[in-house]
C-alpha positions as CSV (number, residue, x, y, z in Angstrom):
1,X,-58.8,-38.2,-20.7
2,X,-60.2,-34.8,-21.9
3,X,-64.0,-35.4,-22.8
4,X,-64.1,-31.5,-23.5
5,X,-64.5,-30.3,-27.4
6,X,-61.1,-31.1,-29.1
7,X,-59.1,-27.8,-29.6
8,X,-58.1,-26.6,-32.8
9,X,-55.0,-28.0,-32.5
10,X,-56.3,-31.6,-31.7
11,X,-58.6,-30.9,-34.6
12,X,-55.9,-29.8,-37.5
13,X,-53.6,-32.5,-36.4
14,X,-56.0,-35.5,-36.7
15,X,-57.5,-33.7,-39.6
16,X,-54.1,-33.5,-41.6
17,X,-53.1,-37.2,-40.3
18,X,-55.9,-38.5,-41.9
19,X,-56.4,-36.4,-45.2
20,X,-52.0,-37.8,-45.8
21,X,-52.9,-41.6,-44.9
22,X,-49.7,-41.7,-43.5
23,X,-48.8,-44.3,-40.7
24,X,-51.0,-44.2,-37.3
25,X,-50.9,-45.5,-34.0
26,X,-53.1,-45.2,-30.7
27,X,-50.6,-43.6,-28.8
28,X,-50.5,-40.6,-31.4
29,X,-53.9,-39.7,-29.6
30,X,-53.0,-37.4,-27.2
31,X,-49.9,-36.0,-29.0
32,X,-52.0,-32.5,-29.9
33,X,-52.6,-32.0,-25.9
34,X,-49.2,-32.8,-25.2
35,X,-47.1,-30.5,-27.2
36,X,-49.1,-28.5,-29.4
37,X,-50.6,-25.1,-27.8
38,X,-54.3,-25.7,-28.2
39,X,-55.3,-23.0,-31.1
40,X,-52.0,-23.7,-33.2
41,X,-52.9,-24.7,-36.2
42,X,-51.2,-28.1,-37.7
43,X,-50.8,-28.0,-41.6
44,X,-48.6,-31.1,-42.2
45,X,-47.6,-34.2,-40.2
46,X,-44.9,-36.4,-41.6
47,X,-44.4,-39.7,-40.1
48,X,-40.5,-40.5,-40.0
49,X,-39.1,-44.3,-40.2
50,X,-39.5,-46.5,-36.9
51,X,-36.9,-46.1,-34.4
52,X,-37.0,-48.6,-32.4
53,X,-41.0,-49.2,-31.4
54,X,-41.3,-45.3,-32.0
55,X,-42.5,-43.0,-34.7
56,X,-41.1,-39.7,-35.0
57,X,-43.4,-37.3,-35.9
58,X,-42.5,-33.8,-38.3
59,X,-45.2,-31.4,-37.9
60,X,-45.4,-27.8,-39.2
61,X,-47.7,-25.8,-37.9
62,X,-48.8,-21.8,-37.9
63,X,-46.1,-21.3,-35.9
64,X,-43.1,-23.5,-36.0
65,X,-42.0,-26.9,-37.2
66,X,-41.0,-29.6,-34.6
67,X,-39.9,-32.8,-34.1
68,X,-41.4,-34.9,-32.1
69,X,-41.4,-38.2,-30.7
70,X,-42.9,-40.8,-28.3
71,X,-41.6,-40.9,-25.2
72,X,-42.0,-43.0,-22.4
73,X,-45.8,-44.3,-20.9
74,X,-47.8,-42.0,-23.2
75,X,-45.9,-38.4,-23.3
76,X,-44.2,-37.4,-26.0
77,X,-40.9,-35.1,-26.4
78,X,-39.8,-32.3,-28.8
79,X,-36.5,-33.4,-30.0
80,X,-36.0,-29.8,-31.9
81,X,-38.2,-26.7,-32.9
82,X,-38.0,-23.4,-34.8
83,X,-40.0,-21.0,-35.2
84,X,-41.9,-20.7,-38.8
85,X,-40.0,-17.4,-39.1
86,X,-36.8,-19.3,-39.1
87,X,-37.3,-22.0,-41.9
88,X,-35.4,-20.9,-45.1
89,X,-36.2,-24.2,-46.9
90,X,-37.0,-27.8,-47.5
91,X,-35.7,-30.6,-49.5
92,X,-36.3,-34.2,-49.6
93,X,-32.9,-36.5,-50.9
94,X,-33.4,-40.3,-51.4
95,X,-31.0,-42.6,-50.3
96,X,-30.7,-46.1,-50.8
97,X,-33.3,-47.3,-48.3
98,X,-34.5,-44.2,-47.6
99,X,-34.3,-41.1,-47.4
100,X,-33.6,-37.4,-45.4
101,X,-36.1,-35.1,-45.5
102,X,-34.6,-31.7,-44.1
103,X,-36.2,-28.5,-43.0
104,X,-33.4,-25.5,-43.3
105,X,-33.1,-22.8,-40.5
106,X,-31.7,-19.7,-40.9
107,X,-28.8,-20.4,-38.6
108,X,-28.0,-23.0,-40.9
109,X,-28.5,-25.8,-38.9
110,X,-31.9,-28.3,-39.8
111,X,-34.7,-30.7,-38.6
112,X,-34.1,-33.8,-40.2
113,X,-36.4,-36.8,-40.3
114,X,-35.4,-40.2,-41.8
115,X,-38.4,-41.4,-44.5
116,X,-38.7,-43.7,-46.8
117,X,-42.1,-42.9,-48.0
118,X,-40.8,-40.5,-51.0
119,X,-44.4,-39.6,-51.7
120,X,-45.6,-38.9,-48.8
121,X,-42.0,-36.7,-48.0
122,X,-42.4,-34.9,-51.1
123,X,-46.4,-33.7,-50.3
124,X,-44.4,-32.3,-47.6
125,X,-42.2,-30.4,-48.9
126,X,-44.6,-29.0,-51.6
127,X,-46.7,-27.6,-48.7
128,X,-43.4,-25.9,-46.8
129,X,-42.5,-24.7,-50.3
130,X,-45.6,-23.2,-50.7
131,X,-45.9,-21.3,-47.1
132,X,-42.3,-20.1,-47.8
133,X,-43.5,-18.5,-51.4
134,X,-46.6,-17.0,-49.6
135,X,-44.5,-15.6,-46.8
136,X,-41.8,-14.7,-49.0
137,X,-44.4,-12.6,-51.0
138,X,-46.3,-10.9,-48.1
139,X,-42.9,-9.5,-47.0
140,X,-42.3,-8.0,-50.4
């Protein structure tokens, strides 16, 4: 256990997790020194649905959007990443139960994460949409 100062990234993350009330657990602890590079900044966290005893986790950060989840004995794996400079979009679509929220890459593939907390999904994508104006408009 680190009983250093938490890094920036430990700090944004838990920061962000608790600002969004969204869904915690203990194990989430030591996601930042896991796969986050200590001064990234983290600017959203979306918990997705429970797959089986796991959360998976979409963060965006000043750098890149990734998908995360728990792994085994307290490590956790990045299913996918991009870079920020590839995200062209986000969109949230109910479904039934639940619903897919979907951050676009420029390739034209996407990280999806299944949610059924619309609110907490669209907050989400608010935030993306807003980066992706601001970036949009520093290029111009």
């Amino acid at each position: 256990m680190n009983h250093a100062d938490p890094t920036h990234a430990e700090q944004t993350f838990f920061a962000v997790m608790q600002r969004n009330d969204e869904p915690r657990d203990v194990w989430d602890l030591n996601l930042p020194e896991k796969i986050l590079d200590p001064d990234e900044t983290v600017i959203d966290v979306k918990v997705g649905d429970t797959t089986s005893d796991t959360n998976p986790l979409l963060i965006a950060t000043d750098r890149r959007v990734l998908l995360a989840k728990e792994g085994s004995i307290r490590s956790w794996r990045v299913l996918k990443q991009a870079p920020a400079a590839e995200v062209v979009g986000v969109d949230y679509k109910p479904t039934l139960l639940s619903g897919k929220l979907r951050v676009h890459l420029r390739d034209g593939s996407a990280i999806t994460l299944v949610t059924a907390t619309k609110g907490h999904a669209e907050r989400f994508v608010a935030t993306m949409r807003g980066l992706l104006d601001g970036a949009q408009r520093s290029r111009h």
